[in-house]
Jmol script that loads the backbone (N, CA, C; Angstrom):
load data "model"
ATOM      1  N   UNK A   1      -4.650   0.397  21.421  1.00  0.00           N
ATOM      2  CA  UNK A   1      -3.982  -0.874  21.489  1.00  0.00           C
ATOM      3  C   UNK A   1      -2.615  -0.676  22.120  1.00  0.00           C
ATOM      4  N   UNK A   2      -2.129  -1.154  23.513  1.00  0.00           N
ATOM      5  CA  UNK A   2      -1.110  -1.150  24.110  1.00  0.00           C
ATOM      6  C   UNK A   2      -0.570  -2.154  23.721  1.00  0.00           C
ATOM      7  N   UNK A   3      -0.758  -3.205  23.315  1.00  0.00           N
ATOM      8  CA  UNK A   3       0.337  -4.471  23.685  1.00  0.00           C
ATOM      9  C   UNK A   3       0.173  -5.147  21.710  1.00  0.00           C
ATOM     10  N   UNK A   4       0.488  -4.420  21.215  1.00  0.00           N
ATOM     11  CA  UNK A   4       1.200  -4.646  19.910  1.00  0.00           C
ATOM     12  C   UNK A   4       1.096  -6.065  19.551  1.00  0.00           C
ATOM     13  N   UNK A   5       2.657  -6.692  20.501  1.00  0.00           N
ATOM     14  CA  UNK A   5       2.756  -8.166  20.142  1.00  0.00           C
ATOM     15  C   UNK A   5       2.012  -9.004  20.066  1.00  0.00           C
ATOM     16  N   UNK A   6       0.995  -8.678  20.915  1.00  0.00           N
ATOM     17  CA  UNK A   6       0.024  -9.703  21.986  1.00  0.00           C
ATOM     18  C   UNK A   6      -0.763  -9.756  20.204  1.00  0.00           C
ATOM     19  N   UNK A   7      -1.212  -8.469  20.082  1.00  0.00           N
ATOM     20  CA  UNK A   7      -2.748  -8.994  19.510  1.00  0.00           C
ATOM     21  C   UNK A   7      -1.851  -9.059  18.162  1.00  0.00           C
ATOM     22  N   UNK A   8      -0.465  -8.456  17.532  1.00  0.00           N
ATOM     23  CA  UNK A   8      -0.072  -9.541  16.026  1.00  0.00           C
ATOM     24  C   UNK A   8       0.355 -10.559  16.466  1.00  0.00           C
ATOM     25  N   UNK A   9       0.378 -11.896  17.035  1.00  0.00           N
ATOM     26  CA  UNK A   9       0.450 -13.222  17.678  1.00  0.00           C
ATOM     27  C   UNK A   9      -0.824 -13.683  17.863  1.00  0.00           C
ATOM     28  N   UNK A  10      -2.223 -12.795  17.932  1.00  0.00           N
ATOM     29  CA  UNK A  10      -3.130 -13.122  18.328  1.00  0.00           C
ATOM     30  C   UNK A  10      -3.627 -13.475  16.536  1.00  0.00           C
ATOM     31  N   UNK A  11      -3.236 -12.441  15.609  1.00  0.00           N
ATOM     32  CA  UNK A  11      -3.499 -12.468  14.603  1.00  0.00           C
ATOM     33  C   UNK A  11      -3.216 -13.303  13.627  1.00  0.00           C
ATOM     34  N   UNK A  12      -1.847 -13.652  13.922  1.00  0.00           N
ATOM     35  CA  UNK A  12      -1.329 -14.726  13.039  1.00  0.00           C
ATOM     36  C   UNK A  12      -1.937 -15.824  13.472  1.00  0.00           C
ATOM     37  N   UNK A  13      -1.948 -16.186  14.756  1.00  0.00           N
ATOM     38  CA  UNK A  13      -2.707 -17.285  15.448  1.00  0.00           C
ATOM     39  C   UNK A  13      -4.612 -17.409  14.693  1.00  0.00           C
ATOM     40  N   UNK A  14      -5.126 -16.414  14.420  1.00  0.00           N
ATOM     41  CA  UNK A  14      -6.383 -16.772  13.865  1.00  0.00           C
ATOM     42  C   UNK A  14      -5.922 -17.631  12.477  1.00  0.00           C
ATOM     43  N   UNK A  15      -5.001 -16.611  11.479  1.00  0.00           N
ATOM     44  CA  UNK A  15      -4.775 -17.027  10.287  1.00  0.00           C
ATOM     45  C   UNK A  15      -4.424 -18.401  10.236  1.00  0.00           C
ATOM     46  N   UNK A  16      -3.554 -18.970  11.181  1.00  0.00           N
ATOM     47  CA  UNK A  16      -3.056 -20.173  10.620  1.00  0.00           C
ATOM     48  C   UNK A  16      -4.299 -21.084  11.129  1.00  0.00           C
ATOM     49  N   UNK A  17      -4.933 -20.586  12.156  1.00  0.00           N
ATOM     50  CA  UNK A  17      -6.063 -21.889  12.700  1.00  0.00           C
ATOM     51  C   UNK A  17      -7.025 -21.595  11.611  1.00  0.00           C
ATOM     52  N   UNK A  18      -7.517 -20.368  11.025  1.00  0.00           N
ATOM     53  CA  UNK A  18      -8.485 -20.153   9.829  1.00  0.00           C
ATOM     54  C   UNK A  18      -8.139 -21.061   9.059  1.00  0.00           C
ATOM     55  N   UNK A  19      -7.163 -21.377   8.396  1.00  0.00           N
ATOM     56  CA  UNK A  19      -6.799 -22.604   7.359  1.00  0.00           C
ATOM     57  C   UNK A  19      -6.630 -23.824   7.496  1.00  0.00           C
ATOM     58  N   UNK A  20      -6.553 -24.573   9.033  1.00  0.00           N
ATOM     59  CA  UNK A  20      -6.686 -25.309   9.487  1.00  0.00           C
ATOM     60  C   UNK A  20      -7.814 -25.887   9.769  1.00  0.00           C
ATOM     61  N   UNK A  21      -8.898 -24.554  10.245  1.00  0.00           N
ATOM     62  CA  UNK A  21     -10.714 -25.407   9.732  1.00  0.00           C
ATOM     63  C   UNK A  21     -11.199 -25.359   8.757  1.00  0.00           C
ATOM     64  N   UNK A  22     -10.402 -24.622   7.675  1.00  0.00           N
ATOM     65  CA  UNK A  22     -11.119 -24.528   6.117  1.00  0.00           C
ATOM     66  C   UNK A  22     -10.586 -26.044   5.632  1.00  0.00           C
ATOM     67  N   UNK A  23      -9.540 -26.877   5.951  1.00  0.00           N
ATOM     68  CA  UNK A  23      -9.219 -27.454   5.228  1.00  0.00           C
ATOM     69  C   UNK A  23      -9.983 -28.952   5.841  1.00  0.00           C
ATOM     70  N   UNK A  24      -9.803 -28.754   7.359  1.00  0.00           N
ATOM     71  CA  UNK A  24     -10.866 -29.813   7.752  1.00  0.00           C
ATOM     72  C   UNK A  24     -12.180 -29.676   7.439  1.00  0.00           C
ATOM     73  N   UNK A  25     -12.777 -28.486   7.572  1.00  0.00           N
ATOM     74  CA  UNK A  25     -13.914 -28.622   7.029  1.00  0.00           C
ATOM     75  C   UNK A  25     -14.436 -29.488   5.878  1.00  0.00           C
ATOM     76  N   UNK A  26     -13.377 -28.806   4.375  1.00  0.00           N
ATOM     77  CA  UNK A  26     -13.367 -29.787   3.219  1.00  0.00           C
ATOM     78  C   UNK A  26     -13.134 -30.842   3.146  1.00  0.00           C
ATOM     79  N   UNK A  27     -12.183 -31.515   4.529  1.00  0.00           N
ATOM     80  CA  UNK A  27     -12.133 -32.848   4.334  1.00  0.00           C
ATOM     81  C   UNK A  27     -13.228 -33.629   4.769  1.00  0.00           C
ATOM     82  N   UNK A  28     -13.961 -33.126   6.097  1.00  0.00           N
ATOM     83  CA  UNK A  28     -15.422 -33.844   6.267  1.00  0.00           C
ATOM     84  C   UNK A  28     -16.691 -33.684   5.769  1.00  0.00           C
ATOM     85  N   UNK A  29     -16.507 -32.181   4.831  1.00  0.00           N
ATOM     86  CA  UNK A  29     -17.213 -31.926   3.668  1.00  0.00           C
ATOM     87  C   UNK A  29     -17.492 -32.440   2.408  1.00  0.00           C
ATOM     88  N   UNK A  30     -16.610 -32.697   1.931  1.00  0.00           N
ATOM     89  CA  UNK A  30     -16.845 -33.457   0.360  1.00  0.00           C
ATOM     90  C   UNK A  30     -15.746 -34.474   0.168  1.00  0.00           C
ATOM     91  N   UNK A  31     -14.834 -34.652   1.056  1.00  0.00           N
ATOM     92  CA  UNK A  31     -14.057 -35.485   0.688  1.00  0.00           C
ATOM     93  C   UNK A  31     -14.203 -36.975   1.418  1.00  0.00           C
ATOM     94  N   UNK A  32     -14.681 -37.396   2.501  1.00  0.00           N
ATOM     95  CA  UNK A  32     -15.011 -38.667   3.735  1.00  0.00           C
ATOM     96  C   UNK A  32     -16.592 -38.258   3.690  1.00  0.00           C
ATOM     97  N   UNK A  33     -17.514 -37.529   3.012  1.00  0.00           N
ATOM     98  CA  UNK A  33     -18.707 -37.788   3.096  1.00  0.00           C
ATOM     99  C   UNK A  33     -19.583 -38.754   3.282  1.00  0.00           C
ATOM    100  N   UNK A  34     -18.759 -39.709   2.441  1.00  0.00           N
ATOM    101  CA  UNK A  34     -19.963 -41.261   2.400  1.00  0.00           C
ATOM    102  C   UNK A  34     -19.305 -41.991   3.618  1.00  0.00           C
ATOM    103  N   UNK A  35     -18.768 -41.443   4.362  1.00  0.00           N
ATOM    104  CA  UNK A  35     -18.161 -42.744   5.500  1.00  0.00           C
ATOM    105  C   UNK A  35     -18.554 -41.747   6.787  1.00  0.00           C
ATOM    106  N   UNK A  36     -18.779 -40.419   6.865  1.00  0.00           N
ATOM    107  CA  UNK A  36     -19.737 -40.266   7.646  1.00  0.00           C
ATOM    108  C   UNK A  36     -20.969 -39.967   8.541  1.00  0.00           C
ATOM    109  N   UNK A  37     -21.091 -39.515   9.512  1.00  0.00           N
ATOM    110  CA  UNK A  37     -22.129 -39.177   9.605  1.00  0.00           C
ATOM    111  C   UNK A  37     -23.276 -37.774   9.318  1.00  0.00           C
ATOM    112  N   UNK A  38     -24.354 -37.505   9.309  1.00  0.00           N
ATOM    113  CA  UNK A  38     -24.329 -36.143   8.621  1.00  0.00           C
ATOM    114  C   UNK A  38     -24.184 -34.957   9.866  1.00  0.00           C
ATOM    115  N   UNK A  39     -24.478 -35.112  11.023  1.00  0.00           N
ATOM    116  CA  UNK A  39     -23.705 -34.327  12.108  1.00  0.00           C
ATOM    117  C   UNK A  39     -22.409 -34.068  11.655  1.00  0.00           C
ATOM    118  N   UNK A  40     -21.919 -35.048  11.287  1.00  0.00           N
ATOM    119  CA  UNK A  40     -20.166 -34.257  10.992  1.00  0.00           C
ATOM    120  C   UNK A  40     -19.521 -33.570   9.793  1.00  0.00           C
ATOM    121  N   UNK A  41     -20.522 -33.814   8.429  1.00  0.00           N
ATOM    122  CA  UNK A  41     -20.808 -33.596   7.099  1.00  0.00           C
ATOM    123  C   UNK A  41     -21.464 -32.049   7.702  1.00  0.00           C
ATOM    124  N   UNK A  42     -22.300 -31.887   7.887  1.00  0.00           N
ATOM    125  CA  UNK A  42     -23.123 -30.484   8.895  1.00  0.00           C
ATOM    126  C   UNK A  42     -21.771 -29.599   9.527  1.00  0.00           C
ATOM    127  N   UNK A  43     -21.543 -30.299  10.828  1.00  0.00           N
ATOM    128  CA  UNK A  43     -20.625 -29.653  10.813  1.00  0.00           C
ATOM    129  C   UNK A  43     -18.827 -29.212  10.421  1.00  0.00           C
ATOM    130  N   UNK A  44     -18.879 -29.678   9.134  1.00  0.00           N
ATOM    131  CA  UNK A  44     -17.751 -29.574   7.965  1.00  0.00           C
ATOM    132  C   UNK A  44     -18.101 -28.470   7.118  1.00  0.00           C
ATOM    133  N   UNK A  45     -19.120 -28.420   6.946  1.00  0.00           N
ATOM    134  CA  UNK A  45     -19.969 -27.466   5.729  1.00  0.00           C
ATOM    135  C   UNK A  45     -19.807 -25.978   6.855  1.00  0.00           C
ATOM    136  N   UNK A  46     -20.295 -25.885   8.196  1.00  0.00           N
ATOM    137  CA  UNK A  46     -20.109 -24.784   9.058  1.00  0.00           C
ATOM    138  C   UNK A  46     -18.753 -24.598   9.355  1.00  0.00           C
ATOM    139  N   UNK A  47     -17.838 -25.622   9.057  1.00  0.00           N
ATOM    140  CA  UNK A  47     -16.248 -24.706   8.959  1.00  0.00           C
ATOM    141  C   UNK A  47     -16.221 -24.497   7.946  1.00  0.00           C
ATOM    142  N   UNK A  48     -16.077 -24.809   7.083  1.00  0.00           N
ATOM    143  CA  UNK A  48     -16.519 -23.567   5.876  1.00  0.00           C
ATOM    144  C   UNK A  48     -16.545 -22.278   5.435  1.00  0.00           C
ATOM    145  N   UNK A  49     -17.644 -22.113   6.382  1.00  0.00           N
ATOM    146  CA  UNK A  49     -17.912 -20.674   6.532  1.00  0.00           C
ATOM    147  C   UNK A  49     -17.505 -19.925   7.899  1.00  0.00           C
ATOM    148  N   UNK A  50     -16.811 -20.855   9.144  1.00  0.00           N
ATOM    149  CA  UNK A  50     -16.379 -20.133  10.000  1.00  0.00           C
ATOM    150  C   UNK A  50     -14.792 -19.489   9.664  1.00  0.00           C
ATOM    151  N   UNK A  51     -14.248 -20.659   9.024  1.00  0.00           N
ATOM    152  CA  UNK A  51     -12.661 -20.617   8.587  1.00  0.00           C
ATOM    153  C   UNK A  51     -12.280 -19.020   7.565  1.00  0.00           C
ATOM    154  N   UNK A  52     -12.875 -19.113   6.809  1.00  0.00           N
ATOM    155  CA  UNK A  52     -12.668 -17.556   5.949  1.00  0.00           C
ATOM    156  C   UNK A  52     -12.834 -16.612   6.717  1.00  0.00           C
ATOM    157  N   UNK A  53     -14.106 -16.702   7.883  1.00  0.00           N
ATOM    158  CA  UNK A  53     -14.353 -15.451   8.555  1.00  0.00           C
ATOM    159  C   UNK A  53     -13.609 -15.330   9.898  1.00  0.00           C
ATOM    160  N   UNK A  54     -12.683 -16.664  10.255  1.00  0.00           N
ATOM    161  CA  UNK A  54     -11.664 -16.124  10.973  1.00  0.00           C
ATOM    162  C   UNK A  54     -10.394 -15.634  10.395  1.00  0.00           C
ATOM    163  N   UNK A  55     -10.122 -15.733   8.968  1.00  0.00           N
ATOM    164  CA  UNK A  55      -9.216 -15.224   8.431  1.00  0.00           C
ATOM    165  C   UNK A  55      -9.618 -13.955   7.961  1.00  0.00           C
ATOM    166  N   UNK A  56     -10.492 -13.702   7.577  1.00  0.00           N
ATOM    167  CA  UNK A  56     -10.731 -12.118   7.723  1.00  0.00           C
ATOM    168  C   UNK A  56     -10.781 -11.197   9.244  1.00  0.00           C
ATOM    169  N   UNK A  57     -10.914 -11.723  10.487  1.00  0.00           N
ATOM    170  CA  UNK A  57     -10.770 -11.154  11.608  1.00  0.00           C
ATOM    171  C   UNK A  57      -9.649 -11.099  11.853  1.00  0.00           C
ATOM    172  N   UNK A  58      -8.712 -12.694  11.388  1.00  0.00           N
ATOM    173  CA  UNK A  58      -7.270 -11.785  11.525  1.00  0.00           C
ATOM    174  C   UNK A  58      -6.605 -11.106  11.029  1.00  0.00           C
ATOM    175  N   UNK A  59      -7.122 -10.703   9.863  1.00  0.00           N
ATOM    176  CA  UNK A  59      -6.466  -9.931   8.462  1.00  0.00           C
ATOM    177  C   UNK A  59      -6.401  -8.258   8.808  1.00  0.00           C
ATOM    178  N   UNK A  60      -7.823  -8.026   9.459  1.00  0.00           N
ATOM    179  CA  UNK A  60      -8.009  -7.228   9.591  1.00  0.00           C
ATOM    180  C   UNK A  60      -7.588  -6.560  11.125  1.00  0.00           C
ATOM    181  N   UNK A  61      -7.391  -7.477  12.422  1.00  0.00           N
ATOM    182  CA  UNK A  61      -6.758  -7.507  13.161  1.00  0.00           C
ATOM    183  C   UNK A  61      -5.095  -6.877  12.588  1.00  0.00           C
ATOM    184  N   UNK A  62      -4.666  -7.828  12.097  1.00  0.00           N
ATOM    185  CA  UNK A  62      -2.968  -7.394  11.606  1.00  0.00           C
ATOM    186  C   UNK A  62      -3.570  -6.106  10.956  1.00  0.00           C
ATOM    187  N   UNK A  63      -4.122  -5.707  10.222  1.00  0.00           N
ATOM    188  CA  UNK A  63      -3.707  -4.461   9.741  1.00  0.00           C
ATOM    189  C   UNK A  63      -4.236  -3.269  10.876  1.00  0.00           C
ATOM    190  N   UNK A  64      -4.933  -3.476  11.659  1.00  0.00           N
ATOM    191  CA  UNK A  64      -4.879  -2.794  13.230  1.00  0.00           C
ATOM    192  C   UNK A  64      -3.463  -2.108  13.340  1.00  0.00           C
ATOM    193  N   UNK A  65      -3.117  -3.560  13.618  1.00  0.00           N
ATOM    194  CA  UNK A  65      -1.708  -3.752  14.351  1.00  0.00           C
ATOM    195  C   UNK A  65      -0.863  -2.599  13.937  1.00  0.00           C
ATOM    196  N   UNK A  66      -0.155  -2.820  12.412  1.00  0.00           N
ATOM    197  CA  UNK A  66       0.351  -2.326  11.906  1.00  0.00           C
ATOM    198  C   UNK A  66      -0.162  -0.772  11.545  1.00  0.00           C
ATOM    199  N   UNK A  67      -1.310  -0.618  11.420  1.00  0.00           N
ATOM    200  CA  UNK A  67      -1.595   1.043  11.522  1.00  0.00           C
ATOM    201  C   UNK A  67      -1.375   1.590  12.972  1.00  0.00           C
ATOM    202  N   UNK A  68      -1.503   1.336  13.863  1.00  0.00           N
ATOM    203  CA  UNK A  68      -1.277   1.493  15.293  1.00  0.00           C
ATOM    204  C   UNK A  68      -0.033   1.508  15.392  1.00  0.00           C
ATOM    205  N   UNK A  69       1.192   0.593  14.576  1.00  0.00           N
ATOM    206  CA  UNK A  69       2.601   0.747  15.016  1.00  0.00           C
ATOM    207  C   UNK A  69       3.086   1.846  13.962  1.00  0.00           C
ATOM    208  N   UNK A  70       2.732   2.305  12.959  1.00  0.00           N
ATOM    209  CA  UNK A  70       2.979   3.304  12.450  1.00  0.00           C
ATOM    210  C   UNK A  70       2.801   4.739  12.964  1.00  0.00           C
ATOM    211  N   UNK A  71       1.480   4.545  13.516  1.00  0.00           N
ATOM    212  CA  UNK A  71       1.142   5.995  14.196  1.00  0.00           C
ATOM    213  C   UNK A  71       2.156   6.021  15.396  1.00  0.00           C
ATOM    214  N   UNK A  72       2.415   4.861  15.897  1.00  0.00           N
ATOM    215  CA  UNK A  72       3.617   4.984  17.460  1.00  0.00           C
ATOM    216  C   UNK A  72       4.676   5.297  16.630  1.00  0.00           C
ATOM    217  N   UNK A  73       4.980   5.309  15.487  1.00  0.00           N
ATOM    218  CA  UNK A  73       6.412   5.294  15.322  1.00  0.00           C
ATOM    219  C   UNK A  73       6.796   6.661  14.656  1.00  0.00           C
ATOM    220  N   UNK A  74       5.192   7.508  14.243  1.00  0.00           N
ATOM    221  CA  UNK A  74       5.155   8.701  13.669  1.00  0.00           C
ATOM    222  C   UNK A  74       5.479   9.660  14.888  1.00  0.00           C
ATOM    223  N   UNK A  75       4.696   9.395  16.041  1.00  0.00           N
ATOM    224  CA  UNK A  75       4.434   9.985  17.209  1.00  0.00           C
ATOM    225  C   UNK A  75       5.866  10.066  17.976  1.00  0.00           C
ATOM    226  N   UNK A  76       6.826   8.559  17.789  1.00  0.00           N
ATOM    227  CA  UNK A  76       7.852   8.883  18.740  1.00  0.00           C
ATOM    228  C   UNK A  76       8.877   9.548  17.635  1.00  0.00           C
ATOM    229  N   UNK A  77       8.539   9.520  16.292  1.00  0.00           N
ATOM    230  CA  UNK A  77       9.800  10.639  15.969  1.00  0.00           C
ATOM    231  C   UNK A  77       9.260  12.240  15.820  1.00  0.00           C
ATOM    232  N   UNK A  78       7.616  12.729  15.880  1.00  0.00           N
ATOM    233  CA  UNK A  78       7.974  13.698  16.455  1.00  0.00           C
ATOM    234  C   UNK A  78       8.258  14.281  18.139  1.00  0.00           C
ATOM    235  N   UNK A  79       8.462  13.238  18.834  1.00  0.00           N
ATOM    236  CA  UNK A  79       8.660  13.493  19.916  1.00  0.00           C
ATOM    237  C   UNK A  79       9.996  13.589  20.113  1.00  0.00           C
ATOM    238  N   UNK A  80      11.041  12.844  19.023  1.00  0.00           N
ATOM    239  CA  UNK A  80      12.319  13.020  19.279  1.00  0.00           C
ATOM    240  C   UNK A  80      12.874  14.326  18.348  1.00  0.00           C
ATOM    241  N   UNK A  81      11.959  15.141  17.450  1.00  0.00           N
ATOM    242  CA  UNK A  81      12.627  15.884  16.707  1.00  0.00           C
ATOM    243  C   UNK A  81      12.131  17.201  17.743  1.00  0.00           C
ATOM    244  N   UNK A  82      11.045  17.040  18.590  1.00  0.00           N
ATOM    245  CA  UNK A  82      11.199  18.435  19.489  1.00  0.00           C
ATOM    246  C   UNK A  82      11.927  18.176  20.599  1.00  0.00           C
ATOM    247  N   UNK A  83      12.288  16.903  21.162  1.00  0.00           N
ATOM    248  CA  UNK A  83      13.569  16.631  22.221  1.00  0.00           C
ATOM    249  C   UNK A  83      14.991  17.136  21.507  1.00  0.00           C
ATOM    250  N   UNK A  84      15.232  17.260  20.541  1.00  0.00           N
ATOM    251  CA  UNK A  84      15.731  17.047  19.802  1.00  0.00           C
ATOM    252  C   UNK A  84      16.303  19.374  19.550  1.00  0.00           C
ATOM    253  N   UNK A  85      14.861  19.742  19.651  1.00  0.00           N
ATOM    254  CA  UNK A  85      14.737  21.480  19.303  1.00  0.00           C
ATOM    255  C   UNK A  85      14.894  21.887  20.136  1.00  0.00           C
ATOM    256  N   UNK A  86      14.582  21.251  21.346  1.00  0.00           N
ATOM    257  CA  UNK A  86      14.640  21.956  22.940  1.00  0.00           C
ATOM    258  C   UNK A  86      15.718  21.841  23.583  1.00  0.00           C
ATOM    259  N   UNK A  87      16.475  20.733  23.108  1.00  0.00           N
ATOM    260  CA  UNK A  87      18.251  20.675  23.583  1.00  0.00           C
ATOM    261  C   UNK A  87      19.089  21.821  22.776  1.00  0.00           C
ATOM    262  N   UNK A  88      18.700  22.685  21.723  1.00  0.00           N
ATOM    263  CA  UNK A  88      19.424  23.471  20.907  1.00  0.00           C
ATOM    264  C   UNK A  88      19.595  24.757  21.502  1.00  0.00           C
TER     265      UNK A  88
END
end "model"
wireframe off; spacefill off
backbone 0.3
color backbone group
């Protein structure tokens, strides 16, 4: 993973839209049921189950992220503690 920002922006971006179809979902799920149609009741019930499982792709995305910026940040301090031996 080169571009860090990109994909934690990409991540937060799932999370907040994940909760955004879980909650529509429930609203054309059980809450406006009797007013409409079952195409849209159908597909309320399938955000549902898409919404959690984009919040687990980004969950797990961010913790990518963050293991990847740890290992860069392990990597550039031993790179600065032998820049560091070789100037001595």
């Amino acid at each position: 993973m080169r571009n860090l920002p990109l994909f934690r922006r990409i991540s937060i971006y799932l999370m907040e839209m994940s909760v955004l179809i879980t909650l529509t979902g429930f609203y054309f799920g059980y809450v406006v049921n009797n007013r409409v149609g079952l195409a849209t009741q159908v597909a309320g019930h399938l955000m549902l189950l898409l919404g959690p499982s984009a919040m687990k792709f980004g969950y797990v995305l961010r913790l990518a992220v963050a293991e990847e910026g740890k290992r860069a940040n392990r990597r550039n301090e031993a790179l600065g503690a032998a820049t560091l031996l070789a100037l001595r």
